[in-house]
N, C-alpha and C positions, 0 to 999 in steps of 0.2 A: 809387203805381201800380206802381214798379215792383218792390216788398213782393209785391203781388199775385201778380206774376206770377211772381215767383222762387216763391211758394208754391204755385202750379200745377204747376209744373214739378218738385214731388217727386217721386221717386223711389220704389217702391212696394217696401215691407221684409217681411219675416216672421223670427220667432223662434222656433229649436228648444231644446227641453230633450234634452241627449244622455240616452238610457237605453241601459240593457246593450244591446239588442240593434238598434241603429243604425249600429254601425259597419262593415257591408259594404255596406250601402246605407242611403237616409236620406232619408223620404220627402218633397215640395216638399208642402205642403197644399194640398189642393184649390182652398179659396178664392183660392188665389195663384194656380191654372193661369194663369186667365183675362188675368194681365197679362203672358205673355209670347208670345213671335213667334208667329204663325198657323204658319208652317213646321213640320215636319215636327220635331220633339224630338229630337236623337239624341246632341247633347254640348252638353258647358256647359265652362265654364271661370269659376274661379273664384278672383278674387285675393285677396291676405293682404297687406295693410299689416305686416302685423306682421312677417313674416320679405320682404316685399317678391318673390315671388314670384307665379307664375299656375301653378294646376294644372287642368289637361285633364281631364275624366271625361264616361261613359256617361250619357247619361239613361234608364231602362228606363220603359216603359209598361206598367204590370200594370189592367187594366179603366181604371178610373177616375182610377187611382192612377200617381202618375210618381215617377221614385225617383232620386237620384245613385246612382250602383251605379258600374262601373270606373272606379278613381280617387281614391272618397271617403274608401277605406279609410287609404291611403297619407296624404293631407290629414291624416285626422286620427289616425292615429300621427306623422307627421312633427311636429304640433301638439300631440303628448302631449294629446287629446283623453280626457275620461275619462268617464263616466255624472255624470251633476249640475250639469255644467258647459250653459253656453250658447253658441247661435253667430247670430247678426245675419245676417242676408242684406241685404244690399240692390239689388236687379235695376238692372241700368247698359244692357240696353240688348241685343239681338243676343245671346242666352244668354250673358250674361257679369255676374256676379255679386262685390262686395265683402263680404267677411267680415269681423266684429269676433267676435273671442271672449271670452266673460266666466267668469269663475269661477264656483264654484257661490254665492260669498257676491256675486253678481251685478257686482263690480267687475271695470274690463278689464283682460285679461291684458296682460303688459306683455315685449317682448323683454328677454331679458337677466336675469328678475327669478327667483324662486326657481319660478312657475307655469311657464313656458316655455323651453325651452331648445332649443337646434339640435342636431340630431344627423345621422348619416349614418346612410342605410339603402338597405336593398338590398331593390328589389322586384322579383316576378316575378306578373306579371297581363296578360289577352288584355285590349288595348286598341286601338283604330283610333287611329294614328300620322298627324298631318299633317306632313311631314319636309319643311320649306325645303332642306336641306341639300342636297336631290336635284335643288335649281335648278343650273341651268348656273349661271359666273360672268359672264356678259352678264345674266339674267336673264330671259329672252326663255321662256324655261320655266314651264307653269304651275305651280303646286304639288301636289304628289303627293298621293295618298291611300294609305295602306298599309292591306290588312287583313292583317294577319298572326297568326300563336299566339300568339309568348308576346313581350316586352321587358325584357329587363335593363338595367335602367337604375340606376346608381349616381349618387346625387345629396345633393352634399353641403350641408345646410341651415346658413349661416355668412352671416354679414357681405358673402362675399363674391360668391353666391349664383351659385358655383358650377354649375353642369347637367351630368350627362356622361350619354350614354345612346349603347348598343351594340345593334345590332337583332340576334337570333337567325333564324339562319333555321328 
């Protein structure tokens, strides 16, 4: 029985094939809207086992169609994302998503191995910023929302998984 109900309680996934032109944005398939929040679309966040990391992005609604757009692009350069290759979604809950990435001969990428590697990069993309840092130290403050231009954020992808991020005004 309780077989059962562990198998109810999956998790509902979907599978992309990267092509050339997915990487500024990268559409959720339809059939998948249906299993997430009734709320309002407007960010996702999406974690990587693999470099142990969470990256923030946009969700756009175009008619039908819902897209990761600010955000995904960084994902996946950071991830040396390439056309042929794959990426696993599986929805956790509260737009918040786990990634598995595969190579194009379908096996998973692996840290550390000759397919993935960490690098540092320096992005500059308009993104709405949820910045804890703007709590007082009591914490009696709620958490901010920033919309601002642009973010420079330098963020080093490592072991040790480092984050630094500078808000421009």
């Amino acid at each position: 029985m309780a077989k059962e109900e562990h198998r109810g309680a999956r998790r509902p996934q979907f599978l992309k094939l990267l092509t050339p032109g997915c990487f500024l944005k990268l559409e959720i398939p339809r059939s998948f809207i249906k299993y997430l929040d009734k709320s309002e679309h407007r960010k996702a966040t999406l974690f990587s086992p693999l470099m142990g990391n969470f990256w923030h992005m946009s969700i756009v609604k175009e008619g039908c169609n819902m897209y990761l757009s600010s955000g995904w692009g960084s994902f996946a350069q950071a991830h040396n994302l390439e056309a042929g290759r794959f990426v696993l979604f599986r929805y956790e809950g509260n737009m918040v998503f786990t990634v598995k990435l595969f190579l194009s001969d379908g096996c998973l990428a692996e840290h550390g191995a000759n397919n993935i590697s960490p690098r540092r990069i320096l992005l500059q993309e308009p993104i709405d910023v949820e910045d804890s840092s703007l709590d007082d130290a009591a914490g009696s403050k709620p958490k901010s929302i920033l919309s601002c231009g642009y973010i420079e954020k330098n963020i080093d992808v490592a072991r040790t998984n480092i984050v630094k991020r500078t808000i421009k005004d």
